[in-house]
GUSELUM-491161 format. One line per 4 residues: number of its first residue (from 1); their letters; for each residue z, x, y of N, C-alpha, C. Coordinates in pm, whole numbers, plus 50000, padded with zeros to 5 digits. Each point is the difference from the previous one (the first is absolute). Layout:
NUM = a = Z/X/Y/Z/X/Y/Z/X/Y | ... .
end
This chain:
1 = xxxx = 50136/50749/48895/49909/49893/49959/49989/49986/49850 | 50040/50095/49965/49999/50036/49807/50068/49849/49920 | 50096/49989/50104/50086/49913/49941/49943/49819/49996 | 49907/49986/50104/49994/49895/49999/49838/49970/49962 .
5 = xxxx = 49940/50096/49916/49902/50025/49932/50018/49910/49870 | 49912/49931/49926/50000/49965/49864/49968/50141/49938 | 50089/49986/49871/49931/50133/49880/49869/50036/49994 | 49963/49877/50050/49797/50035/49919/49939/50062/50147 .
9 = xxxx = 50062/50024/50129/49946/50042/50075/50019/50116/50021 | 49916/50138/49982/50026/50116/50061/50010/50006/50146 | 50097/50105/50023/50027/50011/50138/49978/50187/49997 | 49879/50053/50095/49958/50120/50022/49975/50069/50142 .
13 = xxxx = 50075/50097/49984/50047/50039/50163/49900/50178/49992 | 49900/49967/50135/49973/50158/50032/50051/50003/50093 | 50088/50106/50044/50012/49997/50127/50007/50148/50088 | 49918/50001/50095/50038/50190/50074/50093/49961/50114 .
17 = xxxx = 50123/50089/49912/50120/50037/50096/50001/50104/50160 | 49872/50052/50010/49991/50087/50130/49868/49982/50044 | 50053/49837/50035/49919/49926/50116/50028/50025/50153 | 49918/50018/50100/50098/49994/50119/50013/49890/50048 .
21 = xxxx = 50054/49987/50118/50152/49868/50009/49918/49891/50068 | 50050/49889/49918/49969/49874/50147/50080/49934/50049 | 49981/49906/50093/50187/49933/50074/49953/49863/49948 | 50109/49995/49910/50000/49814/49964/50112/49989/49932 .
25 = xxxx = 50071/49860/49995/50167/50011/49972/49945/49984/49859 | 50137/50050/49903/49984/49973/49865/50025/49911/49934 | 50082/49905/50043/50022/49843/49947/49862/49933/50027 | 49916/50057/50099/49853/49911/50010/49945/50044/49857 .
29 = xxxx = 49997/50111/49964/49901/50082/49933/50060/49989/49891 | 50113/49968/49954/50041/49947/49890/49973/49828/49964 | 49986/49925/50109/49945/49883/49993/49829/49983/49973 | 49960/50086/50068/49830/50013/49904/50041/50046/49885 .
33 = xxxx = 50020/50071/49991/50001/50040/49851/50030/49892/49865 | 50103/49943/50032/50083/49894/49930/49917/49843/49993 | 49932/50017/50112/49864/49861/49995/49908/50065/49937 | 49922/50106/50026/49869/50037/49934/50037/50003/49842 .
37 = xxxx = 50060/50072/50007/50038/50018/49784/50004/49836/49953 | 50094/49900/50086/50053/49939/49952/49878/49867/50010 | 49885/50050/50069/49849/49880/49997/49934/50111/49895 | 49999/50112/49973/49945/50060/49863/50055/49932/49881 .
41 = xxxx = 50102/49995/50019/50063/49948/49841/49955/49864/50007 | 50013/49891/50049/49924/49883/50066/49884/50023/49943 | 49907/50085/50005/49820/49979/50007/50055/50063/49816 | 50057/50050/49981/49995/50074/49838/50054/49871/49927 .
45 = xxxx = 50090/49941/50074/50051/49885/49847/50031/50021/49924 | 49973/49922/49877/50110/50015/49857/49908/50097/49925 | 49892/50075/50036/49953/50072/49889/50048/50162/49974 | 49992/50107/50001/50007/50104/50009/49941/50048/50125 .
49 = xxxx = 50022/50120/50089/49938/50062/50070/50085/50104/50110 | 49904/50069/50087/50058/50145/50101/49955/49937/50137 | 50161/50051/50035/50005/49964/50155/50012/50167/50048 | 49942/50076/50069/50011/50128/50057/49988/49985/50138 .
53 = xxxx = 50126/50055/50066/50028/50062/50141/49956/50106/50031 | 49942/50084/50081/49942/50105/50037/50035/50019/50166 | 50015/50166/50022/50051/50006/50128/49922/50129/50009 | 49890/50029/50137/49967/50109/49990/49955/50012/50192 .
57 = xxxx = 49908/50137/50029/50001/50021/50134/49830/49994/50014 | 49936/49919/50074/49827/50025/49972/49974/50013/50164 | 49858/50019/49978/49907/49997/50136/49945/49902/50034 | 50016/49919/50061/49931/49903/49997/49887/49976/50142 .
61 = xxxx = 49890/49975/49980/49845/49988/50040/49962/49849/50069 | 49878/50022/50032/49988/49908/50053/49998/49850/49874 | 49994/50107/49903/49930/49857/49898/50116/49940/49927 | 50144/50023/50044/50140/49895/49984/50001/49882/50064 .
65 = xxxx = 49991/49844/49990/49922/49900/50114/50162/50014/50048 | 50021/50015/50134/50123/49992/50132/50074/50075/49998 | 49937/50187/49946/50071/50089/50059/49919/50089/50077 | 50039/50048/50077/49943/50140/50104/50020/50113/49882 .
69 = xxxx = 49885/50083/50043/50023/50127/49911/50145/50110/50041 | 50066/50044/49880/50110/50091/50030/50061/49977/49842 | 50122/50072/49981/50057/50001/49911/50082/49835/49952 | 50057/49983/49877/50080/49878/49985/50046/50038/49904 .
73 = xxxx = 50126/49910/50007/50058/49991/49820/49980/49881/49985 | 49963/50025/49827/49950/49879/49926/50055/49934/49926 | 50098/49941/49978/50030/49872/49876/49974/49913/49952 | 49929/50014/49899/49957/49948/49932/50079/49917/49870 .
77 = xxxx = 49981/49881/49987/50036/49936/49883/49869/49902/49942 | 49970/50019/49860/49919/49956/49879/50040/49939/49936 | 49954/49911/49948/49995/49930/49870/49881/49979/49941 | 50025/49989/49830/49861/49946/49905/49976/49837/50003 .
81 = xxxx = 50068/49933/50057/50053/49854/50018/49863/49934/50016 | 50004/49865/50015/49868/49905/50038/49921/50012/50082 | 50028/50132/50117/49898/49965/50097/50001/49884/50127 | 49894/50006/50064/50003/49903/50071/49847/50020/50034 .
85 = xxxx = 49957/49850/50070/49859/49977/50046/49995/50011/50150 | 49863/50044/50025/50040/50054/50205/50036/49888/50053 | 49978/49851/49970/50066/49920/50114/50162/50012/49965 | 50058/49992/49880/50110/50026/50033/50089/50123/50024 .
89 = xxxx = 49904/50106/50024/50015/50148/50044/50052/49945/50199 | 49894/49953/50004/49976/49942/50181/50138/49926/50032 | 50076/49896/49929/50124/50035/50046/50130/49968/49913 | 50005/50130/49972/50170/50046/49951/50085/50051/50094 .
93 = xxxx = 49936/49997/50112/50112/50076/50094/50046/49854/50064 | 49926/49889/49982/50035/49859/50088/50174/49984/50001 | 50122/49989/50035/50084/49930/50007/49982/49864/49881 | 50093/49968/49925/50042/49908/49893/49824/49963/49899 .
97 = xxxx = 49937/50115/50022/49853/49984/49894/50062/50056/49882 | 49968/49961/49905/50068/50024/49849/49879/49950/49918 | 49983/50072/49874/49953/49946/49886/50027/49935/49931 | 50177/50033/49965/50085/49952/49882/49983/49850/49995 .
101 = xxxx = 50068/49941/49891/50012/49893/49970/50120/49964/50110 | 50023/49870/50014/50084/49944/50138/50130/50018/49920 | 50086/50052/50076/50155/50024/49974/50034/50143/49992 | 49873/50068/49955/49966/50140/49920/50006/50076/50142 .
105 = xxxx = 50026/49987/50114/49911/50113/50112/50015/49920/50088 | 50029/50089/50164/49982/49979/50117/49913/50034/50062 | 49938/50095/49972/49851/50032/50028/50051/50121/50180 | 50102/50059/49974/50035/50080/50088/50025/50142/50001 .
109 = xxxx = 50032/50024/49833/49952/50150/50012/49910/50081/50004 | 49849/49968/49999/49892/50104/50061/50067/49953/50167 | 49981/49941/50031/50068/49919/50153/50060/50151/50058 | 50121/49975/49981/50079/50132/49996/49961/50111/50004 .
113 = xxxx = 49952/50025/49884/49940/50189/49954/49888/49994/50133 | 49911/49882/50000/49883/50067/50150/50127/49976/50125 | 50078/49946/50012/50056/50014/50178/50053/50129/49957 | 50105/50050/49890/50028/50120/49990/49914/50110/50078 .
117 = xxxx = 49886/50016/49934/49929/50120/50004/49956/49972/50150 | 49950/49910/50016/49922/49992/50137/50116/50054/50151 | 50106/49959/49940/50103/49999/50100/50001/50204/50049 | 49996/50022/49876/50043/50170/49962/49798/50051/50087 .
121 = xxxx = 49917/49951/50043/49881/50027/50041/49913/50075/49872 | 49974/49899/49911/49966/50020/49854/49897/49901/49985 | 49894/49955/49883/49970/49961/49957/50005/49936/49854 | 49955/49921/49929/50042/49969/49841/49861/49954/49971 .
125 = xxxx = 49946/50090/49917/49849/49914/49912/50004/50019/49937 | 49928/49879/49908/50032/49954/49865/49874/49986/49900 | 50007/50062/49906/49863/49990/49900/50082/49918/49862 | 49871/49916/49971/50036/49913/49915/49838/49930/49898 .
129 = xxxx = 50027/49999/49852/49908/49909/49977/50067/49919/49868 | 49959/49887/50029/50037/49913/49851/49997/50068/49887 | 50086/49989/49955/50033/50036/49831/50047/50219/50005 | 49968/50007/50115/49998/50147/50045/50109/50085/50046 .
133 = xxxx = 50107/49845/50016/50134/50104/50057/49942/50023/50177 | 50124/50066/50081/50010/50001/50125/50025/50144/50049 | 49967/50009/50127/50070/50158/50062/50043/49962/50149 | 50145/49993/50044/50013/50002/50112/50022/50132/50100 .
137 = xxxx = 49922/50082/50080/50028/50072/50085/50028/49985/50086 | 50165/50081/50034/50013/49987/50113/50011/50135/50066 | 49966/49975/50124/49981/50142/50073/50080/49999/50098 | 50076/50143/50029/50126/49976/50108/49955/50133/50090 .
141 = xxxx = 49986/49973/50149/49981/50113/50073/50114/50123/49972 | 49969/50150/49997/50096/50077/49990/50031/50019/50151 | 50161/50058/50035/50019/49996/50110/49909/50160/50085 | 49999/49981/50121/49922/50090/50062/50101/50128/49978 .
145 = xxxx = 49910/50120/50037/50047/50145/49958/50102/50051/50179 | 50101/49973/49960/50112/50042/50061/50094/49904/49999 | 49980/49873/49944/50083/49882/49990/50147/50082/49954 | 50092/49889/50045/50133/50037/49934/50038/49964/49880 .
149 = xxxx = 50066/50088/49869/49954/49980/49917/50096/49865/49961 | 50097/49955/50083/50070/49883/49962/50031/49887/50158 | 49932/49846/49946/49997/49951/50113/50179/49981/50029 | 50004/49992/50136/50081/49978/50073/50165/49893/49926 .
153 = xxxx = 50075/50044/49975/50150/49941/49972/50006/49853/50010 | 49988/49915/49928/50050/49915/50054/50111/49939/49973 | 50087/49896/50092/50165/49974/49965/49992/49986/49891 | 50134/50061/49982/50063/49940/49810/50014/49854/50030 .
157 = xxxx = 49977/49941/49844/49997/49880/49973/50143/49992/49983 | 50058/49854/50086/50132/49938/50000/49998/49990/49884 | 50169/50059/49932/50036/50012/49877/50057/49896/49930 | 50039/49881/49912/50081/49890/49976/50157/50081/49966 .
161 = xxxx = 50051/49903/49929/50096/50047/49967/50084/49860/49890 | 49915/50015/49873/49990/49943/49929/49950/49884/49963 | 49915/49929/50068/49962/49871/50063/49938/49977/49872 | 49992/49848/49918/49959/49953/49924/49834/49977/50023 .
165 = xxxx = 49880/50025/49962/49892/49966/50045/49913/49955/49894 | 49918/49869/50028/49894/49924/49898/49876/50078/50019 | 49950/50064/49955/49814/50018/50020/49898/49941/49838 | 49973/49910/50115/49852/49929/49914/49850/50036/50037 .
169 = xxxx = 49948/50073/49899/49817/50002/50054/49984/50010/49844 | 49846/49905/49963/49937/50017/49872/49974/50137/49938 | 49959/50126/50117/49976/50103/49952/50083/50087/49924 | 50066/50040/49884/50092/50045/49929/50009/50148/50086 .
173 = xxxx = 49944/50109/50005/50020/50110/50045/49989/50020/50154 | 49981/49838/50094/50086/49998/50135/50121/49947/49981 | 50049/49935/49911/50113/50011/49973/50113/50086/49992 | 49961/50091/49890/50073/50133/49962/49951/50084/50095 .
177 = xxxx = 49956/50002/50113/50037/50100/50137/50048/49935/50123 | 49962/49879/50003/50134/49945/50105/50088/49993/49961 | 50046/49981/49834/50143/50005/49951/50065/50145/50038 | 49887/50143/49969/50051/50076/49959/50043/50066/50169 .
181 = xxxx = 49910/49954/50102/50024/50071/50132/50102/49908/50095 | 50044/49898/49916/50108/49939/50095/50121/50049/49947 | 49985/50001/49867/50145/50077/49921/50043/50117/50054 | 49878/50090/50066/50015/50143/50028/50046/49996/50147 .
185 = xxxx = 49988/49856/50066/50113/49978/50149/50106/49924/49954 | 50060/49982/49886/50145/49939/50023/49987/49866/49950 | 49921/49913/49966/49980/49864/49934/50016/49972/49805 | 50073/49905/50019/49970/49945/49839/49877/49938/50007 .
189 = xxxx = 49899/49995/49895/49901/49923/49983/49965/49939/49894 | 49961/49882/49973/49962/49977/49870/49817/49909/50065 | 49913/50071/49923/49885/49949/49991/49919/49943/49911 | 49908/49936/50064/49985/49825/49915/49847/50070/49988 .
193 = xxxx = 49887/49960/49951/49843/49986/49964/49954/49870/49996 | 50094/49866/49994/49958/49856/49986/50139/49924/50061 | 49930/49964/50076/50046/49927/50112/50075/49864/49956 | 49994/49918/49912/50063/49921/49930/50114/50060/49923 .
197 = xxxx = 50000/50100/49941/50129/50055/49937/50072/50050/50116 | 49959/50083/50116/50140/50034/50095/50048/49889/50062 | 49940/49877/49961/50075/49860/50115/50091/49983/49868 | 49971/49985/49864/50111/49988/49932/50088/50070/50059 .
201 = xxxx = 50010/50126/49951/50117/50076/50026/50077/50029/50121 | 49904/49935/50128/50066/49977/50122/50128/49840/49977 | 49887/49922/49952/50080/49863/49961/50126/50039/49924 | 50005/50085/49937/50100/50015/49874/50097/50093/50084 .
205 = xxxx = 49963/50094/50119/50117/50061/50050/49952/50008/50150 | 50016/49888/50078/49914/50035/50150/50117/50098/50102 | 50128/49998/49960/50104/50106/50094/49992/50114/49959 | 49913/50043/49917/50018/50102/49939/49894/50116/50096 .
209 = xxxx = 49920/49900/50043/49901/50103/50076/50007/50013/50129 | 49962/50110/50070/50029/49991/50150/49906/49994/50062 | 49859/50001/49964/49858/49983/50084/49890/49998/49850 | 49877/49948/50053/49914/49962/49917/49876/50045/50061 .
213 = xxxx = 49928/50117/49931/49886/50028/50069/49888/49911/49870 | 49898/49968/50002/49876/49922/49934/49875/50030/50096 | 49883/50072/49894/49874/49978/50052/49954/49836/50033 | 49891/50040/50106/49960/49804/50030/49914/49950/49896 .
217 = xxxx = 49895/50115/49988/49843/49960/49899/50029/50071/49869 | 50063/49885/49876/50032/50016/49883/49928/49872/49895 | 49954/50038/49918/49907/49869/49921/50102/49893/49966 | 49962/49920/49991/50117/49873/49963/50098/49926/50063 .
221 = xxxx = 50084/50133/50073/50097/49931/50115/49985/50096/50101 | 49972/49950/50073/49986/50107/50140/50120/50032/50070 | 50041/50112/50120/50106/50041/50025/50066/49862/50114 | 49915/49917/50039/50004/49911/50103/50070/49883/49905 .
225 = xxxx = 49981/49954/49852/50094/49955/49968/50078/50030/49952 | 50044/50110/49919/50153/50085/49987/50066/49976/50113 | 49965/50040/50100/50058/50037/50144/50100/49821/50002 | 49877/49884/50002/50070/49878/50011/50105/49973/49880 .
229 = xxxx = 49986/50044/49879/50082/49960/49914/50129/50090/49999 | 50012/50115/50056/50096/50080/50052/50119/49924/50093 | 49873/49984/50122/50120/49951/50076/50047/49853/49969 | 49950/49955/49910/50066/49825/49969/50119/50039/49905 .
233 = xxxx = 50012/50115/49908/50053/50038/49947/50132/50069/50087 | 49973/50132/50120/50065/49996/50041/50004/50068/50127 | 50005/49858/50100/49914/50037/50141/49986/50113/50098 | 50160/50092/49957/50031/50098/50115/49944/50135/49922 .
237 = xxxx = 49934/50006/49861/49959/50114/50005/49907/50063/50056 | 50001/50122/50048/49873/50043/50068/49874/50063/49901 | 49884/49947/50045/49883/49990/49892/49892/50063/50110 | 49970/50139/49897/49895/50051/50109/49835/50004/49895 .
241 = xxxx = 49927/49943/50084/49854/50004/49951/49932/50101/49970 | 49875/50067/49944/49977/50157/49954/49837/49921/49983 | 49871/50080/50071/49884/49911/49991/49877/50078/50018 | 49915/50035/49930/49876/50091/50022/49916/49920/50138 .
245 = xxxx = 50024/49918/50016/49908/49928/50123/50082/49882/50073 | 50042/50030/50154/50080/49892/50040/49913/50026/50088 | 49985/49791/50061/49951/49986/50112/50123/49909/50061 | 49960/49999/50167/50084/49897/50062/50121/49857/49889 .
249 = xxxx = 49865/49965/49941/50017/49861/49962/50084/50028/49861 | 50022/50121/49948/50041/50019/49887/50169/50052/50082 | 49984/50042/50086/50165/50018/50054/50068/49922/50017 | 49921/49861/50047/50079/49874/50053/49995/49924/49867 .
253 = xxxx = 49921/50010/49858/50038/49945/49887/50170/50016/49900 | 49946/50177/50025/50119/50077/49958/50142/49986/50038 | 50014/49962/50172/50118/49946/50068/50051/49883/49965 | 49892/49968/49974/50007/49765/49946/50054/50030/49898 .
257 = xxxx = 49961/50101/49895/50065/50013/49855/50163/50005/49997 | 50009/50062/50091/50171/50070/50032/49995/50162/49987 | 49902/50061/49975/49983/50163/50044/50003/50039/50132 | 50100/50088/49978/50074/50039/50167/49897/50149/50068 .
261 = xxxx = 49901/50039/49913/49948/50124/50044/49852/49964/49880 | 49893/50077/50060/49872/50023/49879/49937/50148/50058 | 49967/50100/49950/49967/50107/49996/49868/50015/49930 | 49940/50085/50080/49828/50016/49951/50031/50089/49854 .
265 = xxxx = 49917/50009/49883/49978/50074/49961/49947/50111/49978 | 49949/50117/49966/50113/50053/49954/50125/50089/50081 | 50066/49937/49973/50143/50021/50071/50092/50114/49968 | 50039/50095/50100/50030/50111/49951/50182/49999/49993 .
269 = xxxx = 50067/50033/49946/50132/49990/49995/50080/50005/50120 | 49953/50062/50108/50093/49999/50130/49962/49839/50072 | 49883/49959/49971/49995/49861/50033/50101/49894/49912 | 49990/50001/49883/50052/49903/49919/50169/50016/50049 .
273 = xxxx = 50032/50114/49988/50147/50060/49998/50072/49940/50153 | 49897/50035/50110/50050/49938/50145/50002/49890/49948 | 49897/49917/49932/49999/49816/50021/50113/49957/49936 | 50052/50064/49881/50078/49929/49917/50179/50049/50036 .
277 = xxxx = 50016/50085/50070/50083/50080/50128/50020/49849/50049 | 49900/49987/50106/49998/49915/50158/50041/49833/49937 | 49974/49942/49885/50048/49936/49946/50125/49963/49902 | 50019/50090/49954/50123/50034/49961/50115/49995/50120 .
281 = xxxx = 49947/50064/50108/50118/50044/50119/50028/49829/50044 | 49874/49939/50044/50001/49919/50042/50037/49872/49928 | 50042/50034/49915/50089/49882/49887/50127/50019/50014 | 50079/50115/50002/50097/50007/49954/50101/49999/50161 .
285 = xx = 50130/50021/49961/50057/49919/50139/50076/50078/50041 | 50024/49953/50193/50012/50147/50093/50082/49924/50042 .
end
């Protein structure tokens, strides 16, 4: 996250390394991470200030609002940033609620970080006051005492074997890990942050690529029109959707676009890797 920090923002890590274990995949837990810092730096702006991560093991009581008493691990991320007022404390977890200025934000990464945690049987509360900076806790059940200490195998992710691949999402450091975990199955990648520059460079070389993955909810141009300007550009590529919140009506948008697949977020590499596999296979000729 260092990297996609401005200079004027400190970035400060406590963290206790002999925590005991919880079960949650790490591409999720790297996706909170990568939203929370990245709405800290957001609330800090152009001035100076400390964003601190914290990772530790507590007790938690009755007086945590939506946990049972027992142990948890805690992650925590801070900022000195603007704050917020309780009605707009009440909803940041909404789907496409945003503060930012319009173009600035999809209003989907707190979105995310609460299905994250909740999914893992967690909670996330949030203290906040204007001008006061923020604290998001999140609390993750530890696994019960005899658990195994590693969940269960799952298939290796279908490997490519050199396949040209587009990935577009605004977020710079989901970028550089879908770049970096598709490279690590066998794909070329080149990744975009603005969605108007990878249609250039699609326009400027469209044989060059062999599939096009694009988030849907991006400020300015959404993945639903990439997707259309893709395939007018060039119809048989396969274009898979990537989306913190799909409903029905957003699958049958995504299809209208010319996206041959859309995947919930956050999406763990054996998903992406089958989809872009099953499309790939299904392009090429038998």
């Amino acid at each position: 996250m260092r990297a996609s920090l401005p200079v004027t923002v400190e970035l400060r890590s406590n963290l206790a390394w002999d925590l005991p274990k919880v079960n949650a995949d790490a591409t999720q837990i790297y996706q909170l991470v990568v939203n929370l810092v990245t709405n800290a730096r957001d609330a800090i702006g152009p001035r100076a200030g400390v964003i601190e991560v914290q990772l530790e093991a507590i007790d938690a009581g009755d007086q945590i609002l939506g946990l049972k008493p027992g142990r948890y691990a805690r992650l925590t991320v801070s900022d000195d940033g603007c704050g917020m007022d309780r009605e707009t404390q009440q909803r940041i977890f909404d789907p496409f609620f945003t503060t930012k200025p319009a173009g600035k934000g999809t209003g989907l990464g707190l979105s995310i970080v609460n299905s994250v945690v909740t999914s893992l049987g967690g909670v996330v509360n949030v203290y906040s006051e204007p001008g006061k900076g923020t604290k998001f806790h999140n609390y993750f059940p530890l696994t019960k005492e005899g658990a195994i200490d590693r969940a269960p195998a799952r298939p290796a992710a279908v490997r490519g074997r050199g396949e040209r691949l587009m990935y577009i999402d605004d977020e710079e450091p989901l970028v550089f890990l879908a770049s970096y975990t598709l490279k690590q199955l066998g794909y070329e990648v080149s990744g975009y942050t603005e969605a108007p520059g990878a249609l250039d460079e699609f326009r400027a070389r469209p044989q060059d690529f062999d599939a096009v993955i694009t988030d849907a909810a991006m400020p300015g141009m959404s993945g639903y029109d990439v997707a259309r300007e893709l395939h007018a550009i060039r119809p048989d590529v396969p274009i898979i959707m990537v989306s913190g919140y799909v409903r029905p009506e957003d699958e049958e948008l995504a299809r209208q676009a010319g996206a041959r697949a859309m995947i919930l977020k956050p999406n763990n590499v054996q998903d992406l890797g089958a989809a872009i596999a099953r499309l790939l296979n299904e392009r090429a000729p038998h």
